[in-house]
C-alpha positions in Angstrom: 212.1 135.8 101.7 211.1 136.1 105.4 211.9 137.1 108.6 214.5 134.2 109.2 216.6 135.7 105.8 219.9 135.6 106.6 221.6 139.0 106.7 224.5 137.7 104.5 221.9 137.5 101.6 220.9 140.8 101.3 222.5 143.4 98.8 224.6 145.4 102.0 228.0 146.9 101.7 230.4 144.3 102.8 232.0 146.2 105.9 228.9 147.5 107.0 227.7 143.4 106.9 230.7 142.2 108.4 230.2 144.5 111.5 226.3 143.3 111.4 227.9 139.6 111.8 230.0 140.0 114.6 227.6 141.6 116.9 225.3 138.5 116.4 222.8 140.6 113.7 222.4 137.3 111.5 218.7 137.1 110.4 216.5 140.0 109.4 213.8 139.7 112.3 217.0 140.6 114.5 216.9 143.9 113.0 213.5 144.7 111.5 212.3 145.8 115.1 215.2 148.1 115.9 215.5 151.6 115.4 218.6 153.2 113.1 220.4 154.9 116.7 220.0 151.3 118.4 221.8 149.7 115.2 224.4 152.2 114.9 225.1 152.0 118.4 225.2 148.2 118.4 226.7 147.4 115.3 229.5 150.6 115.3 228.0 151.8 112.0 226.9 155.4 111.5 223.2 156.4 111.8 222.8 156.7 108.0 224.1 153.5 107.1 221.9 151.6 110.1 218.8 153.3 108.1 220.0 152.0 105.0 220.6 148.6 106.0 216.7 148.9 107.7 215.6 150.3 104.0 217.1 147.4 102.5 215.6 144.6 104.8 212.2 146.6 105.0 211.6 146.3 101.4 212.2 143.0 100.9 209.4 142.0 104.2 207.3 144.3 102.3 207.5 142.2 99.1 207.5 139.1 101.1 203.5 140.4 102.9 201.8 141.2 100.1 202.9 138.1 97.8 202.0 135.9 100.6 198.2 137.8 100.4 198.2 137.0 97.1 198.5 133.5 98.0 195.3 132.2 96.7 194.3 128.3 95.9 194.2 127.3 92.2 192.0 124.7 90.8 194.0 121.7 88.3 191.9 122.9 85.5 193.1 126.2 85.8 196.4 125.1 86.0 196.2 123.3 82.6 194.6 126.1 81.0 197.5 128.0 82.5 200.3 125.8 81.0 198.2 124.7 77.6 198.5 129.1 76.9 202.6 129.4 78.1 204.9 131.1 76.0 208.0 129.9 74.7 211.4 131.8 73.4 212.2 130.4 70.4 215.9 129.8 69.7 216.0 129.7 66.0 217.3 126.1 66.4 214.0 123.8 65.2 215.9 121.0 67.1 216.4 122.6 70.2 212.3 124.5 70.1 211.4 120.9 69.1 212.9 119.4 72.5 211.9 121.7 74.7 208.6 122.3 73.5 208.3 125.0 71.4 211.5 127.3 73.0 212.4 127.9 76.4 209.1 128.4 78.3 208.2 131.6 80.4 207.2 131.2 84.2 210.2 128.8 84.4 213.7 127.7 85.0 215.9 126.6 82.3 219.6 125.8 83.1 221.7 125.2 80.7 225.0 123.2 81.5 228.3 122.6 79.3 232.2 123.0 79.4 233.9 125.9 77.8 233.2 126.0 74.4 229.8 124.2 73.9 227.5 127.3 73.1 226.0 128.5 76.3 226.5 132.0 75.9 226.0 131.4 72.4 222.4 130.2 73.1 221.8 133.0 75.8 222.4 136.0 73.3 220.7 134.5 70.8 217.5 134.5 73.2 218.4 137.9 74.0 217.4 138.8 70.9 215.0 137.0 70.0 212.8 137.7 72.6 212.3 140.9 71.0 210.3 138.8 68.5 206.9 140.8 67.9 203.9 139.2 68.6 202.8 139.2 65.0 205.5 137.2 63.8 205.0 134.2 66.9 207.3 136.0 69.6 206.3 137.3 73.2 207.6 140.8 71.8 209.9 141.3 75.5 212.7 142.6 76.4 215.8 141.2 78.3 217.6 141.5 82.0 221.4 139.9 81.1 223.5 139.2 84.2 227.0 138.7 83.1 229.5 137.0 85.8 232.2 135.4 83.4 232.2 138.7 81.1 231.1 137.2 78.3 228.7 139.4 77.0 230.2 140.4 73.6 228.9 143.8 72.0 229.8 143.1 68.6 228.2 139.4 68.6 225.3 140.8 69.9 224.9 143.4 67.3 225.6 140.7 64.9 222.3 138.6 66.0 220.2 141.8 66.4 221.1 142.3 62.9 220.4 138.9 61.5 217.2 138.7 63.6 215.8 141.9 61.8 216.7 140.5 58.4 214.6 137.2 59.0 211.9 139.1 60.5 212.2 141.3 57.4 212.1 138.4 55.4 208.6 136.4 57.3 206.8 139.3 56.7 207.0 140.0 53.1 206.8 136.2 52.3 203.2 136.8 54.3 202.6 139.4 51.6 200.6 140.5 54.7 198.2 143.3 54.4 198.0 144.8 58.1 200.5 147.4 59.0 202.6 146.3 61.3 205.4 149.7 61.5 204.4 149.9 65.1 205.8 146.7 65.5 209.0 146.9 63.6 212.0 145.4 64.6 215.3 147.4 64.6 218.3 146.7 65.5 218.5 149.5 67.8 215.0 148.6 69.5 216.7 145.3 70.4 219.9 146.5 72.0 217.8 149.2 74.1 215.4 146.2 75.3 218.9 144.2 76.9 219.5 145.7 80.3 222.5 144.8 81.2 224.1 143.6 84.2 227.9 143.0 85.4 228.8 141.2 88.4 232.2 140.2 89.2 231.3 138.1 92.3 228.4 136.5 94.3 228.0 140.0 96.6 227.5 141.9 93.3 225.2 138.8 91.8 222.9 138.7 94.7 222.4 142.3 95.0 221.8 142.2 91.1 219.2 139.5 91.7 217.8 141.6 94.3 217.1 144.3 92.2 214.7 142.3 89.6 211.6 142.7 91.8 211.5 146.0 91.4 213.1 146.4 88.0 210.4 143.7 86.5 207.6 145.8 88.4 208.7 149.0 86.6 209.0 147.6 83.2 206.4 145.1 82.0 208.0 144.4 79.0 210.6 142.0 80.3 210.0 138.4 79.6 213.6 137.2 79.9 216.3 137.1 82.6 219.4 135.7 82.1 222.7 134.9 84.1 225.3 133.6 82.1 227.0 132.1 84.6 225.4 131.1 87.8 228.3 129.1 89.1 231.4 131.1 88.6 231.1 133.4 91.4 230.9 130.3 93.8 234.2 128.4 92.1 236.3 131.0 93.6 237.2 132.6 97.1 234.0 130.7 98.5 235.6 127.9 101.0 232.8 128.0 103.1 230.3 125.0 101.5 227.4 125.8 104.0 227.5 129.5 103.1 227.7 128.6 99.8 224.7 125.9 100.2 222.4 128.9 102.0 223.3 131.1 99.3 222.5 128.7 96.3 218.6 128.1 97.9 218.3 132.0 98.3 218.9 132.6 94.9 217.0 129.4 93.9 213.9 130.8 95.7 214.3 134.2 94.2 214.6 133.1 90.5 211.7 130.7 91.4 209.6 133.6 92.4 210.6 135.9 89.4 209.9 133.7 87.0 205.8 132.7 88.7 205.3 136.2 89.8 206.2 138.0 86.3 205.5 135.3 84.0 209.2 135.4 82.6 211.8 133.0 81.6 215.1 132.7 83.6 217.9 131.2 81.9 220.6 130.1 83.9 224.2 128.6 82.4 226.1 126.2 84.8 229.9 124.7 84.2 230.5 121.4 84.5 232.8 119.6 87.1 234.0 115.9 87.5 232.5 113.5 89.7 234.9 110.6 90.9 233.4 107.5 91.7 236.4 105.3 93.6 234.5 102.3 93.7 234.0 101.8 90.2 237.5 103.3 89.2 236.2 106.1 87.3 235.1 109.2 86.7 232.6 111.4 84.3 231.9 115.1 84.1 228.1 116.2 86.2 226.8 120.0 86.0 228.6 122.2 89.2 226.4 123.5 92.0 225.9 120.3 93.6 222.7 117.6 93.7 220.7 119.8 95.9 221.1 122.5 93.1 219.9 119.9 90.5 216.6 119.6 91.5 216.2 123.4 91.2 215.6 124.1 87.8 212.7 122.7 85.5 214.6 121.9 82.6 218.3 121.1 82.2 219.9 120.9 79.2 223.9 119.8 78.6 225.4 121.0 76.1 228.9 118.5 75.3 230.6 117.4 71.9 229.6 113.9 70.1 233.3 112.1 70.2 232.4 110.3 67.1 231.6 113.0 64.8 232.6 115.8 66.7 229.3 117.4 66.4 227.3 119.7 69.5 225.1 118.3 71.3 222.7 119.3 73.5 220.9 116.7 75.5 217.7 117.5 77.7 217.6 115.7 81.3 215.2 116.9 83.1 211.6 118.2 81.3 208.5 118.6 83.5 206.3 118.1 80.5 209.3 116.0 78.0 211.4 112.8 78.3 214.7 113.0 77.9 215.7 113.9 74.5 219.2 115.0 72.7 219.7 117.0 69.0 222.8 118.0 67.3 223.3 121.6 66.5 226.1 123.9 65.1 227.1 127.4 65.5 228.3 128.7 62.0 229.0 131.9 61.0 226.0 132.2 58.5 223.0 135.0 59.6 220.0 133.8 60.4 218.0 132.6 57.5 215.3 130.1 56.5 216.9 127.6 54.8 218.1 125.5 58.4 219.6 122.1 57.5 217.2 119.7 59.4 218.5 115.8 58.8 216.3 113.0 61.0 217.1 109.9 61.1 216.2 106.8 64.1 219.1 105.1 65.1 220.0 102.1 66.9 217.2 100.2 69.3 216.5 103.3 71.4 214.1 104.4 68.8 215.1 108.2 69.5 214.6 110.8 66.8 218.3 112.5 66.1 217.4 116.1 64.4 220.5 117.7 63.0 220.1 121.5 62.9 222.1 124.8 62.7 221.9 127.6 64.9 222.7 130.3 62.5 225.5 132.8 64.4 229.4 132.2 64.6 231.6 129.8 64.4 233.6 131.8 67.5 231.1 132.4 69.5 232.2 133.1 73.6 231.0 130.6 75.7 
């Protein structure tokens, strides 16, 4: 964020924005210089909002300074050292850690793309909970920041996972027959659900304000390792005819997840619908993630999430890995608890030479997507 942030990307109260807009207040250097009485008197807004509009811009030029001062030349080796020690969220599906390199890795952007009914929330919760995963037992032992926009963030299913999560935990450690006392790091069911902090937004004003807020929320509790906004695109699929808006508003929140996830060395998981893409040259058509191509380049992995038409099997296929080739795996969503015994069929098929893992993601068989 800078200077030349648009004002229609900050977290302000709609009519109080609107007023901003029509006076020709449109970037934040028009207003950062002003005083509250020259605002209100401008813009037709009382003195008190005009201050809280400056509050609201102020901070975020604030954060902007000092993360540009810590801008500070790092060499390759460093780097590697860097990404050779980077944490990963496991997703109790082997296949899916397998193809992504050990779980969904922190300090980056993993968006995850599918029609109704493939899994994404499915997949979300599950890292919801098991980010809670002590440190003992392989996990980054974090909490969770869920931003919900499609209302799928189901209570009861969550409680569900929390509570299969605990029981495998349970289960590692006495198969360890380990000697160290680890009740400090016990895992509870309740200790999980009070490490989600939850979010709902029921449109892009409400999403961006949310995303916003993470700066500061991250800075005050060091413990979160996860953010998660399941879904990214529905906001935008409705009421917003305005493409360019919708464009700037995309690489504002692009730029902010970026920074999140660099600055506070935690994952963001983002789920994305899927639209069709009609090619009248060729006659045809075939379903593409929403959001655009300039949104496509955004993330560092992306994984779809369809059905195999064959077999009617999940898939979830991984195009875009900074450090993987494109891979797919076959999962299922059953309504066993987690547990050990995973099913885990490989197999090479046909000349491509690509290793097909079959594996279960151990949760239900309903699950919201």
């Amino acid at each position: 964020m800078s200077y030349s942030r648009e004002i229609t990307t900050f977290p302000l109260n709609p009519v109080v924005m609107g007023k901003l807009l029509q006076v020709g207040f449109n970037l934040a250097s028009s207003l950062i210089s002003l005083s509250p009485v020259n605002i209100s008197l401008s813009a037709g807004i009382s003195v008190d909002e005009a201050k809280q509009v400056l509050k609201i811009v102020q901070e975020d030029v604030n954060t902007c300074l000092q993360i540009s001062g810590e801008c500070v030349a790092k060499s390759a080796f460093d780097l590697l050292c860097a990404e050779q020690e980077q944490e990963h969220i496991v997703t109790f599906c082997e296949a899916v850690d397998s193809m992504l390199g050990g779980g969904v890795p922190v300090c980056k952007l993993t968006e995850i793309c599918g029609a109704p009914g493939m899994g994404k929330t499915q997949l979300c919760l599950q890292l919801a909970v098991d980010v809670h995963i002590p440190e003992h037992l392989g996990g980054v032992e974090g909490e969770a920041v869920y931003i919900d926009t499609e209302g799928g963030l189901i209570l009861d299913r969550l409680v569900e996972l929390a509570r299969s999560a605990v029981l495998h935990c349970q289960q590692v450690v006495e198969a360890s027959q380990s000697t160290l006392d680890q009740s400090s790091h016990a895992l509870t069911v309740d200790k999980i659900l009070g490490g989600i902090h939850c979010f709902r937004c029921h449109d892009y004003y409400e999403l961006i304000a949310a995303v916003q807020l993470l700066p500061t929320l991250l800075t005050q509790n060091e413990k979160i390792k996860l953010v998660v906004v399941d879904s990214l695109a529905s906001p935008f699929r409705h009421n917003m005819d305005d493409m360019s808006l919708r464009r700037r508003l995309l690489a504002t929140l692009a730029q902010s997840f970026l920074r999140v996830a660099a600055n506070f060395k935690t994952a963001v998981v983002l789920t994305n619908q899927m639209t069709t893409k009609i090619m009248p040259r060729e006659g045809d058509s075939h379903h593409i993630p929403a959001l655009g191509d300039n949104w496509a380049h955004v993330s560092h992995n992306r994984i779809v999430l369809t059905r195999d038409c064959s077999n009617n099997k999940r898939k979830a296929s991984l195009y875009k890995g900074p450090n993987k080739k494109e891979e797919l795996c076959f999962f299922q969503i059953t309504l066993k608890a987690v547990a050990n015994s995973w099913l885990c069929v490989s197999k090479l098929f046909g000349s491509s030479s690509k290793l097909e893992l079959v594996h279960v993601i151990h949760g239900a068989h309903h699950a919201l997507v």
